[in-house]
VEXDREN-2710 file (C-alpha; in Angstrom, 1 decimal):
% VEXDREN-2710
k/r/px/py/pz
1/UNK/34.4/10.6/8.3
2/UNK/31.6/13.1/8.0
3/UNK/29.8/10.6/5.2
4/UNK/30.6/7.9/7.6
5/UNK/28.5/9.4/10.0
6/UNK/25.5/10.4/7.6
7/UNK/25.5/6.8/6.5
8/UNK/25.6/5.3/10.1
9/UNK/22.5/7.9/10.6
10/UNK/20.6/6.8/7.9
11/UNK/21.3/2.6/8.7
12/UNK/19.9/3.2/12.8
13/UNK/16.9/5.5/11.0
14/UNK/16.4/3.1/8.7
15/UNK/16.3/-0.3/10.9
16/UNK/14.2/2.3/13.5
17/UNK/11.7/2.2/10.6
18/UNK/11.5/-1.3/9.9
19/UNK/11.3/-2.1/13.3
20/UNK/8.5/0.3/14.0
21/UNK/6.7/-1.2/10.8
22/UNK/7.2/-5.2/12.2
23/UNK/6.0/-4.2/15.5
24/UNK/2.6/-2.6/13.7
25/UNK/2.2/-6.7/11.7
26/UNK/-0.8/-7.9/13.0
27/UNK/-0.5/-11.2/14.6
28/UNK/-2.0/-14.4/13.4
29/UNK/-5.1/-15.0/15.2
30/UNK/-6.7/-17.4/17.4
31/UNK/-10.1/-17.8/15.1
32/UNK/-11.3/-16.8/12.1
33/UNK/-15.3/-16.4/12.7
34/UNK/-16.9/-16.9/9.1
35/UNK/-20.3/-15.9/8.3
36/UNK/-22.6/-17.0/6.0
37/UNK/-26.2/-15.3/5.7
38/UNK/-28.8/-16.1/2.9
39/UNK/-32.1/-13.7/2.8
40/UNK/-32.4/-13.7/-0.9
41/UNK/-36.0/-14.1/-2.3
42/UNK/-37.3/-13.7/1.1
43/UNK/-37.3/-9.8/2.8
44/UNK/-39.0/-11.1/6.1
45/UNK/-36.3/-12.7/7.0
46/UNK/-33.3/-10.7/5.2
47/UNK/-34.0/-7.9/7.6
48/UNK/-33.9/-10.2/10.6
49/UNK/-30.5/-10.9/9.2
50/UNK/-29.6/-7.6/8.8
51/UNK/-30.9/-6.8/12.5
52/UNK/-27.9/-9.9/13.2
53/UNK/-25.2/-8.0/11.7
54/UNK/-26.0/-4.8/13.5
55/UNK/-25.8/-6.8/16.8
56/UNK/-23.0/-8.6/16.2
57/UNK/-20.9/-4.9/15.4
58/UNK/-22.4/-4.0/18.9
59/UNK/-20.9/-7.0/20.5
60/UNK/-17.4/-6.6/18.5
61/UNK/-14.5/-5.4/20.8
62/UNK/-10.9/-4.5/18.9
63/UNK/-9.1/-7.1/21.9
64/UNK/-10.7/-10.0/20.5
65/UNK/-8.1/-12.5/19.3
66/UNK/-10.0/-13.2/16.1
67/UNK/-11.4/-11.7/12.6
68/UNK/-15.2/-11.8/11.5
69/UNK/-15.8/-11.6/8.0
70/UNK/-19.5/-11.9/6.8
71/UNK/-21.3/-13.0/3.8
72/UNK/-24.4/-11.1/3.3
73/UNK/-27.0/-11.9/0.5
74/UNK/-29.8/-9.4/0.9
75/UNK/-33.1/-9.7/-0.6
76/UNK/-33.4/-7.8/-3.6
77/UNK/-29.4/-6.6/-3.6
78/UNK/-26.2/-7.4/-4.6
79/UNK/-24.0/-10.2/-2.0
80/UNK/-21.8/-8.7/0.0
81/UNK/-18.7/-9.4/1.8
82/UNK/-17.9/-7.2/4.9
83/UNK/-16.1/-7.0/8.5
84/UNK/-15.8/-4.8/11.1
85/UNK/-13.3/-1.9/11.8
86/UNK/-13.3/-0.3/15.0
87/UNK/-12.9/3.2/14.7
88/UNK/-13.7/5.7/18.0
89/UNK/-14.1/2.6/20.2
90/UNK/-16.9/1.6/17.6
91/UNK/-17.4/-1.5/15.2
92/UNK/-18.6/-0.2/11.9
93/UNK/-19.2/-2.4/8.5
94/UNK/-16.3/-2.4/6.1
95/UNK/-17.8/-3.7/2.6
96/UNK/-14.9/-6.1/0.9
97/UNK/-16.6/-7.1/-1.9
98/UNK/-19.7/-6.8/-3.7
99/UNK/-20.5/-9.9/-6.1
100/UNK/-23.0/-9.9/-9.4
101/UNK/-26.6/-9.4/-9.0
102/UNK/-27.1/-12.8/-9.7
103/UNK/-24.8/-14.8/-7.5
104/UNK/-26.8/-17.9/-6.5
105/UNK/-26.1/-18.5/-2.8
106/UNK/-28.0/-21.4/-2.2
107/UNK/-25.3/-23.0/-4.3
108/UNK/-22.8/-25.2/-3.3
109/UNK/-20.0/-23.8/-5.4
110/UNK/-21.0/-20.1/-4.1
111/UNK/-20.1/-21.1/-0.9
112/UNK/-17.5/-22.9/-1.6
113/UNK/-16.1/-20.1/-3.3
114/UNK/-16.9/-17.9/-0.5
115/UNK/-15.4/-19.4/2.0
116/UNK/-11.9/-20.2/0.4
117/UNK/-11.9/-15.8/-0.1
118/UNK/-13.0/-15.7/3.7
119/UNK/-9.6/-17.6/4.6
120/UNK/-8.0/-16.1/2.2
121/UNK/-8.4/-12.7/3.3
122/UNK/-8.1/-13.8/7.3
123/UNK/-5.7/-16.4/7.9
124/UNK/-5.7/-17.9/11.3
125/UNK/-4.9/-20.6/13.5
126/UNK/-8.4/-22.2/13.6
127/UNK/-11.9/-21.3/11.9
128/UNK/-15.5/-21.4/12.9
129/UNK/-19.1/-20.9/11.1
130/UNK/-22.2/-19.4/11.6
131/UNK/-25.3/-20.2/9.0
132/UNK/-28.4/-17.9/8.9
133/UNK/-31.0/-18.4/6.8
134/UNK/-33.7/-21.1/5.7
135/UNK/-33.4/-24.7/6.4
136/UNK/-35.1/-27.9/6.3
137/UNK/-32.9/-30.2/8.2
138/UNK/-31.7/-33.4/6.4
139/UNK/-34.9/-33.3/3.9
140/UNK/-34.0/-32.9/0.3
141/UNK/-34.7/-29.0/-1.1
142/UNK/-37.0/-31.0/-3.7
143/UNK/-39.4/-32.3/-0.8
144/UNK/-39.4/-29.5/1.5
145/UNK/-42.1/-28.0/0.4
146/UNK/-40.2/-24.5/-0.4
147/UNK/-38.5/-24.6/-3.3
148/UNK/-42.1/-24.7/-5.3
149/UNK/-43.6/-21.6/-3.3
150/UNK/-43.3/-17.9/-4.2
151/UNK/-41.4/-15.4/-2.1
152/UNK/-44.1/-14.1/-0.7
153/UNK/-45.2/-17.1/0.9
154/UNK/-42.4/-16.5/3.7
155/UNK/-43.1/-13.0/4.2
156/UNK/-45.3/-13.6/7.4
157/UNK/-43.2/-16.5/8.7
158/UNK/-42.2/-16.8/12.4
159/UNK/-39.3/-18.8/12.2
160/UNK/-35.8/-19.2/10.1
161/UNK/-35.9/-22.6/8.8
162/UNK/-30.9/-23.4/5.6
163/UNK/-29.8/-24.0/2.7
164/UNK/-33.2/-22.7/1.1
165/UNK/-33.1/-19.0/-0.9
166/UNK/-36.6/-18.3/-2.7
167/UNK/-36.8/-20.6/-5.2
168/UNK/-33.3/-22.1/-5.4
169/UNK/-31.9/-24.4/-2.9
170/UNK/-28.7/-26.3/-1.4
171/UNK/-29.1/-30.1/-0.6
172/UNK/-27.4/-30.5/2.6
173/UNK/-25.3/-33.3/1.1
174/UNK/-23.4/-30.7/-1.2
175/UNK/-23.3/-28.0/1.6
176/UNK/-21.2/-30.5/3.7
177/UNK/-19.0/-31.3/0.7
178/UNK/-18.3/-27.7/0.2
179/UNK/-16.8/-26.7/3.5
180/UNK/-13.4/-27.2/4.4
181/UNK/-12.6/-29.9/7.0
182/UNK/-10.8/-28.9/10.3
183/UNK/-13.8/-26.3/11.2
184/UNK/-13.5/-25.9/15.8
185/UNK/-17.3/-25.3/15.2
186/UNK/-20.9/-24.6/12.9
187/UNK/-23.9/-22.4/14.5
188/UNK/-26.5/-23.1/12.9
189/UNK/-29.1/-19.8/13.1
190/UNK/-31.7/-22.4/10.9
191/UNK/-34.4/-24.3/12.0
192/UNK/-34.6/-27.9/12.3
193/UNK/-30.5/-28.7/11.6
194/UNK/-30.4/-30.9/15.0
195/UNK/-31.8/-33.7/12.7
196/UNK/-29.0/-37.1/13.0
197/UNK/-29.2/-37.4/9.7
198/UNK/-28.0/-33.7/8.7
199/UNK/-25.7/-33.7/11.6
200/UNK/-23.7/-36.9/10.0
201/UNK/-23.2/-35.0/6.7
202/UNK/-20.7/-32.8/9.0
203/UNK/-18.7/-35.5/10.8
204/UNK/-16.0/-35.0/8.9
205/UNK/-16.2/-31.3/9.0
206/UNK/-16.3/-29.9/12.3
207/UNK/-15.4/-30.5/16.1
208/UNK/-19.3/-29.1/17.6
209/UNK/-21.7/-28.3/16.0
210/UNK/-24.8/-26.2/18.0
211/UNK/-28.2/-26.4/16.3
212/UNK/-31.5/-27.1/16.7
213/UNK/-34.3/-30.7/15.9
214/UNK/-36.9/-27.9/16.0
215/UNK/-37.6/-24.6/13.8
216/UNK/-36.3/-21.6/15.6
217/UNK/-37.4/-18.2/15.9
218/UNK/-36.4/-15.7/13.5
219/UNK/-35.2/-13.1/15.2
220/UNK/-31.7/-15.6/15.3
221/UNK/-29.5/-15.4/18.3
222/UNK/-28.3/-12.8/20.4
223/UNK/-25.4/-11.9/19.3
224/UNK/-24.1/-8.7/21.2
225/UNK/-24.6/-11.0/24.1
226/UNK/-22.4/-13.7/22.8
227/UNK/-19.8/-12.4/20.1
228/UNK/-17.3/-12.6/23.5
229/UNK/-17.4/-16.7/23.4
230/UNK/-16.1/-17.3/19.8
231/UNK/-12.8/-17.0/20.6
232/UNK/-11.8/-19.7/23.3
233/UNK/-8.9/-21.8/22.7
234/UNK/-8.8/-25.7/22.1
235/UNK/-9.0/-26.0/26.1
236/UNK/-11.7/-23.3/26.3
237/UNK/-13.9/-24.0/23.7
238/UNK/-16.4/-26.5/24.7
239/UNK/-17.4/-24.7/27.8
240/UNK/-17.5/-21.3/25.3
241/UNK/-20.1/-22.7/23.0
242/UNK/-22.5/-24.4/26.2
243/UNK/-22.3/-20.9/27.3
244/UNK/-23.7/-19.3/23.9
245/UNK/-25.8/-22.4/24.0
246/UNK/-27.5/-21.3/27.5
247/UNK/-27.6/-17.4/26.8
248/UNK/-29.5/-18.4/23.8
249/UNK/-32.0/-20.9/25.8
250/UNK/-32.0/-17.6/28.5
251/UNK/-32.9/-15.3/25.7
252/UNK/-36.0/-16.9/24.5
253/UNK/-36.8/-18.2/27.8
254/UNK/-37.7/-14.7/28.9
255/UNK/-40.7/-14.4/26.0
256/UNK/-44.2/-14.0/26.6
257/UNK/-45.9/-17.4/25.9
258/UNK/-47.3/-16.7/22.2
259/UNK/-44.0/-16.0/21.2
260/UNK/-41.9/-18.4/23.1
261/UNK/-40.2/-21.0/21.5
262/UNK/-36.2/-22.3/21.1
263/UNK/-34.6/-25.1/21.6
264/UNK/-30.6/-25.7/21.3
265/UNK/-28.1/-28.5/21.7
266/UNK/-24.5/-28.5/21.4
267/UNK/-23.2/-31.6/19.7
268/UNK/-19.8/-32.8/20.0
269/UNK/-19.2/-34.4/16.6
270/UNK/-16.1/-36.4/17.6
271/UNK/-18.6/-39.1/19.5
272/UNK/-21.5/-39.3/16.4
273/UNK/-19.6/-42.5/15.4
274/UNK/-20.4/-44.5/17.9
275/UNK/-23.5/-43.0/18.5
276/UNK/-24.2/-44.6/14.5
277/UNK/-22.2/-47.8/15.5
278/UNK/-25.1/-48.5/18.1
279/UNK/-27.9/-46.9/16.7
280/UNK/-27.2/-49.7/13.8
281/UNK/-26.8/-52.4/16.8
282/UNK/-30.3/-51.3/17.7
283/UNK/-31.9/-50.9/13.9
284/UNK/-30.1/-53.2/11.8
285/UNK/-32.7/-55.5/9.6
286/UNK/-35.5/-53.4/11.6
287/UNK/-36.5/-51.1/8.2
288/UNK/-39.7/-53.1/7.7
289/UNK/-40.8/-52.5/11.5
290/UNK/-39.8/-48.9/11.1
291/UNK/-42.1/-48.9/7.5
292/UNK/-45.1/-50.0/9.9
293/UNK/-45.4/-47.5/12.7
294/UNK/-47.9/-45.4/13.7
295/UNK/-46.0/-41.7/13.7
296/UNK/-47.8/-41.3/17.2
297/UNK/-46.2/-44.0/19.0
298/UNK/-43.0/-41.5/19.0
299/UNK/-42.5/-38.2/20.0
300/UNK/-42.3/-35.8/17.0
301/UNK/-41.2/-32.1/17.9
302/UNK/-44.0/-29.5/17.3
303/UNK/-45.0/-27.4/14.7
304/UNK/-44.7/-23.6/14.4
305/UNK/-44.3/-23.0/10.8
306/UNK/-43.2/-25.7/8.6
307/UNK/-46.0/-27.5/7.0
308/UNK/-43.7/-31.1/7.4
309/UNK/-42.8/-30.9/11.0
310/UNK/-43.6/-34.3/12.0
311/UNK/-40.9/-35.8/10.1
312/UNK/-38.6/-34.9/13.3
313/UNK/-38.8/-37.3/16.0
314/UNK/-37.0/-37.5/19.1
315/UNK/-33.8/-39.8/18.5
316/UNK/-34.1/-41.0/21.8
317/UNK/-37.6/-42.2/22.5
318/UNK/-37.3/-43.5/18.5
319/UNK/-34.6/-45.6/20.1
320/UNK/-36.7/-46.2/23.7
321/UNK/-39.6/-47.5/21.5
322/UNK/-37.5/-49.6/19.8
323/UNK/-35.4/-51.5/22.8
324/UNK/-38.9/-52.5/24.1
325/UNK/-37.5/-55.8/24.7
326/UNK/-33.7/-55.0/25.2
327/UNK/-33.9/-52.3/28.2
328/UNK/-29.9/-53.0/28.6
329/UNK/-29.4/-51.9/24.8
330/UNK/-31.4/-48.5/25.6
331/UNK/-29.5/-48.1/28.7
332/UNK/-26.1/-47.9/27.1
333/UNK/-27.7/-45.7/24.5
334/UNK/-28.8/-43.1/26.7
335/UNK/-25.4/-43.2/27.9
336/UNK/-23.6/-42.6/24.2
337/UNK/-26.2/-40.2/23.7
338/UNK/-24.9/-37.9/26.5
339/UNK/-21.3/-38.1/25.1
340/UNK/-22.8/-36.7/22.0
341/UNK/-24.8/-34.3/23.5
342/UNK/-23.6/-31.6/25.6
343/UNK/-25.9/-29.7/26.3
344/UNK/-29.4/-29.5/25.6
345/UNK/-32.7/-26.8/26.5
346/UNK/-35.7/-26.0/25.1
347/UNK/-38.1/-23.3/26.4
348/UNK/-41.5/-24.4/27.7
349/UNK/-44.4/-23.1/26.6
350/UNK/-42.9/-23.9/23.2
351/UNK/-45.3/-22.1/21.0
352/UNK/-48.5/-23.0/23.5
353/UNK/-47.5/-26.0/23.9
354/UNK/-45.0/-28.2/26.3
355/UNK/-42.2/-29.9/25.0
356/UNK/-41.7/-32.8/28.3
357/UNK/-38.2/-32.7/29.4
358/UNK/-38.2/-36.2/29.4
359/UNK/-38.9/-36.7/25.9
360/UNK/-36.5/-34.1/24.4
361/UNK/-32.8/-35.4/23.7
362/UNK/-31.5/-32.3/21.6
363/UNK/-31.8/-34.6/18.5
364/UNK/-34.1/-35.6/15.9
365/UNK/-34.3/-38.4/13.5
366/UNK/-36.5/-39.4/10.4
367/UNK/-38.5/-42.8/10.8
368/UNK/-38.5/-44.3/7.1
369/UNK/-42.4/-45.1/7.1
370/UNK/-44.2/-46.4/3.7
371/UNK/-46.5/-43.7/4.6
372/UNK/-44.5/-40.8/3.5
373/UNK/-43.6/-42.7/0.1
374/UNK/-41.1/-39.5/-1.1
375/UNK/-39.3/-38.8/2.1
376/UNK/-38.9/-42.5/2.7
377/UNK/-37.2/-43.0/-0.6
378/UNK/-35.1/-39.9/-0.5
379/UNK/-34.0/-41.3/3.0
380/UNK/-32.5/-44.4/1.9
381/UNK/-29.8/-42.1/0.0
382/UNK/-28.6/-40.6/2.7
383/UNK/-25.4/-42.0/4.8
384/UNK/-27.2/-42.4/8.2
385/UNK/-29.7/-44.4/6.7
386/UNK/-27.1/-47.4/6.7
387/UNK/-28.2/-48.0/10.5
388/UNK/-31.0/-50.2/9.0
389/UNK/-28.4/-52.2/7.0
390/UNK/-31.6/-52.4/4.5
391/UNK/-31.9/-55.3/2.6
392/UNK/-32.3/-54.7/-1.3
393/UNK/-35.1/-56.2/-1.4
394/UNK/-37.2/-53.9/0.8
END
């Protein structure tokens, strides 16, 4: 009897135990928030990255029903993977992996890579990205200009424009083809990722995507201010990201004239389409018109940096110029525009200049002009450039 009793004892301590330990199982959660930051070859920029981190610990609260893990490629140090642990009611860096010295992350496998340990590690029931670093929207590394410039050349730079690391670089193409599909969302913290023809590399990829058809500051977003709206649920979400969307317009907004410029949209991928279905109903057979115009007949987003900023026009007065004679056409454009768009700023002054409401649609686009002979034929490669429906001959 008495062993009968000992046992019994030991079976309720025992369950007690496991019970206890269940209870202490983390949940699944909502979002994974995966991030992926490249400031190698470039320490003006790395330490704006670095400033990113720090704000995005001070925004981290322990209730969040999410996980952030963060890729970190510092100039002149090893990658890092890290997240945060809240310990004393405050976020600090948890390093979970340091890769090699020379760990390419302007390659498409490195991120591949990367993000298949980021899900690994937090498993949830959706996933969204965040990109920092250099870009040059839809234009090939090759014909950006950067790739064949020293370091130093970015050390004074203004802006964050991805993709781009020193002297090695990731064709948007392959940077699309390396991400998983399903993503709820992509923030691109790069300049000039707004572009129609980058955006369609990711229609496949992702539900929104917020970026910007003009080179952004590179100080990157505030994000103490808006590490709260990651987490929203399918019903939430949209109205989550126009908020980051707006406390980003907010926060730039607020800067003294020679340092204010940002612009933002949030695109809702599901409707780029149709939006390609009739930008092809407008362009089709038009590639020889498009060869012949003048790049200041259309509105072309401002320079701040980037030697080849007018290769980004406004997508919508492209199209305006070229409905001249089918105002109907332009009408319903406008219209599919809007269902793409969701929501659209841009501070004014934009680096001492004014970007007219009127003429900013929250998207650019490339016109394929004989003038710019490279760009033009590294277009023609790309998927959106099917909207001509060019004849071979051209």
């Amino acid at each position: 009897m008495k062993n009968s009793r000992i046992l019994y004892i030991l079976c309720f301590v025992f369950f007690f135990m496991v019970s206890c330990e269940k209870d202490e199982v983390e949940s699944e959660k909502e979002r994974t928030l995966m991030v992926y930051l490249v400031g190698q070859g470039d320490g003006n920029i790395s330490s704006y990255l670095k400033n990113n981190i720090r704000d995005m610990a001070g925004g981290w609260k322990k209730g969040y029903d999410g996980n952030i893990v963060i890729f970190y490629d510092a100039n002149n140090a090893a990658p890092q993977l890290l997240t945060f642990k809240v310990k004393n009611g405050v976020a600090e860096q948890e390093v979970l992996k340091t890769y090699d010295d020379d760990l390419n992350s302007a390659s498409p496998e490195t991120l591949k890579q990367v993000v298949q340990e980021m899900q690994a590690l937090f498993p949830a029931r959706s996933y969204g990205m965040i990109f920092g670093g250099h870009a040059s929207g839809w234009i090939p590394p090759v014909l950006s200009g950067r790739a064949a410039r020293s370091p130093s050349f970015w050390e004074n730079s203004i802006s964050r424009s991805f993709a781009d690391a020193s002297t090695s670089s990731m064709d948007i193409r392959d940077m699309a083809k390396a991400l998983p599909s399903g993503l709820d969302f992509i923030l691109f913290d790069a300049c000039l990722m707004s572009s129609v023809e980058a955006l369609y590399e990711f229609r496949d990829k992702v539900k929104y995507i917020i970026a910007s058809p003009t080179e952004t500051p590179i100080v990157g977003y505030p994000y103490g201010d808006i590490m709260s709206y990651f987490w929203g649920n399918e019903m939430q979400l949209e109205g989550e990201l126009e908020n980051i969307c707006k406390i980003y317009y907010e926060f730039y907004n607020t800067y003294s004239s020679a340092n204010r410029f940002g612009s933002v949209a949030l695109i809702n991928m599901a409707e780029l389409e149709n939006l390609y279905d009739l930008t092809r109903e407008v362009l089709s057979g038009k590639a020889s018109d498009a060869a012949k115009i003048e790049a200041s007949v259309v509105y072309n987003y401002p320079k701040v940096g980037y030697s080849k900023y007018d290769r980004f026009f406004d997508l919508r007065e492209y199209i305006k110029y070229m409905t001249q004679d089918r105002p109907s056409l332009y009408t319903a454009y406008k219209k599919q525009l809007e269902k793409v768009v969701l929501y659209k700023a841009v501070t004014n002054p934009f680096y001492y200049i004014t970007i007219p409401e009127e003429k900013f649609s929250g998207i650019a686009t490339y016109i394929p002009r004989n003038f710019w002979h490279s760009e033009t034929t590294a277009y023609w490669d790309f998927p959106w450039a099917g909207v001509y429906e060019r004849d071979a001959t051209e």
